[in-house]
C-alpha positions in Angstrom: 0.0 0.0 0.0 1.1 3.9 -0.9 1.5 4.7 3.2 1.4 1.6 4.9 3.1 2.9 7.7 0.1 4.6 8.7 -1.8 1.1 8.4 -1.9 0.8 13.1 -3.0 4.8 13.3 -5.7 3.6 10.6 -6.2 0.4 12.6 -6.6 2.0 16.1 -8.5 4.7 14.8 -10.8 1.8 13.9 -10.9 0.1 17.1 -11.7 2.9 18.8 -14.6 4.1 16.6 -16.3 0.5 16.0 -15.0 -2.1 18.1 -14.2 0.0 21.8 -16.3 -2.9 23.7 -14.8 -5.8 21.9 -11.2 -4.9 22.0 -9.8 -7.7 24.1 -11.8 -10.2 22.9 -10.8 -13.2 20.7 -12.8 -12.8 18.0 -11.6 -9.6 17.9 -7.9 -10.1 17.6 -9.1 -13.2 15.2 -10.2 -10.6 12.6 -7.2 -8.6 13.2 -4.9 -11.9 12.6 -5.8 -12.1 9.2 -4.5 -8.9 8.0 -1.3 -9.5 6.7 -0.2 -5.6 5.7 2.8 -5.2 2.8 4.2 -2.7 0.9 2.9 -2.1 -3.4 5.6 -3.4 -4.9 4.6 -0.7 -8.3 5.0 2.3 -5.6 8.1 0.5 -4.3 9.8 0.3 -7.7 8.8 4.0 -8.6 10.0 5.2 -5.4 13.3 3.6 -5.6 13.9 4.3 -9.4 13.5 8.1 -8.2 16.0 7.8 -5.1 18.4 6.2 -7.8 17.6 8.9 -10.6 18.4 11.8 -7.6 21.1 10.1 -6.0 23.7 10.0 -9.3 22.0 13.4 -10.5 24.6 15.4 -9.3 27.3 12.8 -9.0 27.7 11.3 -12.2 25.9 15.3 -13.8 22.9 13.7 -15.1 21.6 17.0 -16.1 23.7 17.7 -18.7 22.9 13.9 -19.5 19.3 14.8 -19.7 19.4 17.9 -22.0 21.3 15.2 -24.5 17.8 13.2 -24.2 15.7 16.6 -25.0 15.2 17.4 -21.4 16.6 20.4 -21.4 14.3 23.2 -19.9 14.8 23.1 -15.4 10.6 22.1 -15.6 11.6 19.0 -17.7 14.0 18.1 -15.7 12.6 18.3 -12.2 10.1 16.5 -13.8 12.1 13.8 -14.6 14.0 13.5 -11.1 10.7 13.3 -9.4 9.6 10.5 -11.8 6.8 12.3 -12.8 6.0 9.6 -15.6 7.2 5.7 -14.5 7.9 5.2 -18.3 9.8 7.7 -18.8 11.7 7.4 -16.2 13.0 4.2 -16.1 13.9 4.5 -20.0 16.2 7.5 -18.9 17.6 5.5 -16.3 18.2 2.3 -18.7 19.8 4.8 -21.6 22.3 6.4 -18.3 22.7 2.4 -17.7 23.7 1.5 -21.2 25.7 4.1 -22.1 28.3 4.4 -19.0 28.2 -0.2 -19.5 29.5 0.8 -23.2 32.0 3.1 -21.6 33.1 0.4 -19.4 33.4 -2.2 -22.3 35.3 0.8 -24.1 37.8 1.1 -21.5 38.3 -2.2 -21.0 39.3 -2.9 -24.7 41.7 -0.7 -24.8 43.3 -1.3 -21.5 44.2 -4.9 -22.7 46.4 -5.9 -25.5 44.6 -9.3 -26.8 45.0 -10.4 -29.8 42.0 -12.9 -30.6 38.7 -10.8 -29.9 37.7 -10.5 -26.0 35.4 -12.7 -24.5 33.0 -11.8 -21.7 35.7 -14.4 -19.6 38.1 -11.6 -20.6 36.1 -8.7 -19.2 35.7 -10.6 -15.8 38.7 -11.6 -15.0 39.7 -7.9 -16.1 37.1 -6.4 -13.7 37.7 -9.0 -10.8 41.4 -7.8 -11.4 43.3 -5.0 -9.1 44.8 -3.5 -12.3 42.0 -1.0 -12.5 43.5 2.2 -10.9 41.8 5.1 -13.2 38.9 6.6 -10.6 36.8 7.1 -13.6 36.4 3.4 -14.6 36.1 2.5 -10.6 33.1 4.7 -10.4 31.6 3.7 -13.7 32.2 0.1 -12.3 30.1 0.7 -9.4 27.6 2.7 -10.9 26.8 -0.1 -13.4 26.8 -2.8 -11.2 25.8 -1.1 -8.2 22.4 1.4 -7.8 21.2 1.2 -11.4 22.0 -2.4 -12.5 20.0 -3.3 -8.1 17.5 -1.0 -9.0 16.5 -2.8 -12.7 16.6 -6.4 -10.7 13.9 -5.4 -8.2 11.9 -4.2 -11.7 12.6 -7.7 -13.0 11.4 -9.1 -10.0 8.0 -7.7 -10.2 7.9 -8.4 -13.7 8.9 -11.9 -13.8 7.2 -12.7 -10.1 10.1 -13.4 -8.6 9.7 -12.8 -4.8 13.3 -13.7 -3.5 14.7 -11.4 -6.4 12.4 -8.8 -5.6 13.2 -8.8 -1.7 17.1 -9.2 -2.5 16.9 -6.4 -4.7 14.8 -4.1 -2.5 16.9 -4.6 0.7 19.9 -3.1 -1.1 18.0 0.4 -3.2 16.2 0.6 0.0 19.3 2.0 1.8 19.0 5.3 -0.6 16.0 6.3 1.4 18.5 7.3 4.0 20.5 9.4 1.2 17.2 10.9 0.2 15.7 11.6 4.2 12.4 10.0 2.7 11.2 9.2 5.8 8.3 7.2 4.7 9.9 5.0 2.8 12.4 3.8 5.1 9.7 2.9 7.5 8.6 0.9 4.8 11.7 -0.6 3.9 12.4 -1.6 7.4 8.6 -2.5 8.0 9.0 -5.2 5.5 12.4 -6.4 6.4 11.1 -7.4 9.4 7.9 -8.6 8.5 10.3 -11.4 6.0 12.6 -11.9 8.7 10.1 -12.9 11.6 7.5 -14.3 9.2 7.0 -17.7 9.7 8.0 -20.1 6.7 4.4 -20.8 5.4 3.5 -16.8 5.3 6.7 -16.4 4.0 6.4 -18.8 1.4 2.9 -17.1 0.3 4.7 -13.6 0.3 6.8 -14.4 -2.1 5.2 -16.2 -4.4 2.7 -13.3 -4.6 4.5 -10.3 -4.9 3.0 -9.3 -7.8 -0.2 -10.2 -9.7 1.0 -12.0 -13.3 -1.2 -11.0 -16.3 -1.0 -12.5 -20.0 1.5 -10.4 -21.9 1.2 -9.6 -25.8 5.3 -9.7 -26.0 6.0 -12.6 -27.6 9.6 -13.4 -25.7 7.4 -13.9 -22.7 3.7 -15.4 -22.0 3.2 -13.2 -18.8 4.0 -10.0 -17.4 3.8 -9.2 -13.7 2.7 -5.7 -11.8 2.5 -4.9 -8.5 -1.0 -5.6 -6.6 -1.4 -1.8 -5.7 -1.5 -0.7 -9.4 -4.2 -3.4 -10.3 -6.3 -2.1 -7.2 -5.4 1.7 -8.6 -7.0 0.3 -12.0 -9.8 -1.1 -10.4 -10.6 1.8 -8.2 -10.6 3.7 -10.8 -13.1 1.2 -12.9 -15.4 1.9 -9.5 -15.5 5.2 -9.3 -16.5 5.7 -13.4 -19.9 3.8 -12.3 -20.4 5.9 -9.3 -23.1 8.7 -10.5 -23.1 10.3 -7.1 -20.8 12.7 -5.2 -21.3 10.2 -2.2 -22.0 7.1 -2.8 -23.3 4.8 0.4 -22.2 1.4 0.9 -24.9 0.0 -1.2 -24.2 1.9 -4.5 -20.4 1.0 -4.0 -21.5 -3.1 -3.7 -23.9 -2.9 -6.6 -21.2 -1.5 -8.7 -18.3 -3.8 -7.7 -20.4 -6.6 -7.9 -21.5 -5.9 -12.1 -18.1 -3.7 -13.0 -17.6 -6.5 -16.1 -21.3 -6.7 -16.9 -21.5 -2.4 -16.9 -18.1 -2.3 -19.0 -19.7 -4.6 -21.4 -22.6 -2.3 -21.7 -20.4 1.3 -22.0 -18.2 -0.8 -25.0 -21.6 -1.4 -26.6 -22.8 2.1 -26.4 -19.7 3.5 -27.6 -19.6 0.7 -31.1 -23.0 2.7 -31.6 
């Protein structure tokens, strides 16, 4: 969820308002044992993508980077440090990945003197080497395989449903929170590092293999895609609320609409063929 630090003040403030009688009692804490709160994995990515994109802005001068890519007004670029589109974004990070991994290989090739063409064996045992000395290709080394390269495996993990890579990934690009001071994040961070750490192995076991909700994709290298449960309840939400025909709808009018959202966007595709 978007603030699911704030999930016990919304809890109590339940308790208090509905259940002040029936606090202590087992059936009470019953209901409350089946909650199992985690973080959206979709706002987790975007969040960390933009802790990456503002961490190396000024290190490795990304601005100047980003007027290359036609981002060249300050608007257009605040905009893209904030991660004002996901999409956009993440290509902009991918392109800053790409190019300074082409750098490396550049350096690499002619640091070595081999005569049959280089192998990626080659460029490992080069980069596991202590023969690297120039600062710029030890930054550029870290940079790839450090925020950027972390930050693209927690995507993957979403994508592909992979819990363990996911929460692997996560535990390392949460640590820019800290760079950032965004406070609510690192209560997230360390929320859910806990919650996997104490869990016990069945819950943790259902955590993972759920991390994100897998959909059929139209790629053809792949047969699904995944995304993160809180932008499928964002799209859903959203499908509620276009049925809603009142400024405040009661608890019936939200059930009748949940319960026939397929049937009415049947029937709004039918009136918009004619």
């Amino acid at each position: 969820m978007k603030y699911g630090w704030r999930l016990l003040q919304g809890v109590t403030k339940h308790c208090d308002e509905f259940h002040s009688g029936t606090i202590n009692t087992d059936m009470f804490c019953l209901e409350l044992d089946h909650i199992l709160p985690m973080n959206g994995p979709g706002h987790v990515e975007k969040k960390m993508l933009e802790c990456v994109t503002k961490v190396l802005w000024d290190i490795i001068g990304l601005s100047e980077f980003a007027s290359w890519c036609d981002f060249s007004t300050v608007k257009s670029q605040q905009f893209l440090q904030s991660f004002g589109d996901h999409h956009i974004g993440f290509d902009f990070l991918f392109t800053v990945q790409e190019t300074l991994a082409t750098e490396l290989c550049h350096q690499f090739i002619t640091s070595t003197s081999c005569t049959t063409p280089p192998t990626y064996h080659d460029l490992y045992n080069w980069l596991s080497s202590e023969k690297i000395t120039n600062p710029n290709v030890i930054q550029t080394l870290f940079l790839v395989n450090g925020p950027l390269f972390t930050s693209f495996l927690l995507r993957a993990g979403i994508r592909c449903g992979n819990g363990e890579l996911y929460f692997s990934a996560y535990e390392y690009v949460s640590l820019l929170t800290f760079v950032n001071n965004n406070t609510n994040y690192q209560l997230l961070s360390l929320f859910e590092q806990y919650t996997m750490s104490v869990a016990p192995d069945k819950i943790k076991e259902f955590i993972l293999d759920n991390v994100s909700h897998q959909v059929k994709s139209g790629h053809k290298d792949s047969e699904t895609c995944g995304e993160g449960y809180d932008y499928r309840m964002e799209e859903a939400n959203k499908a509620f609320k276009d049925n809603l025909h009142t400024k405040e709808p009661s608890i019936e009018d939200w059930n009748l609409v949940c319960s026939n959202t397929n049937l009415l966007k049947c029937m709004k595709d039918i009136q918009s063929k004619d």
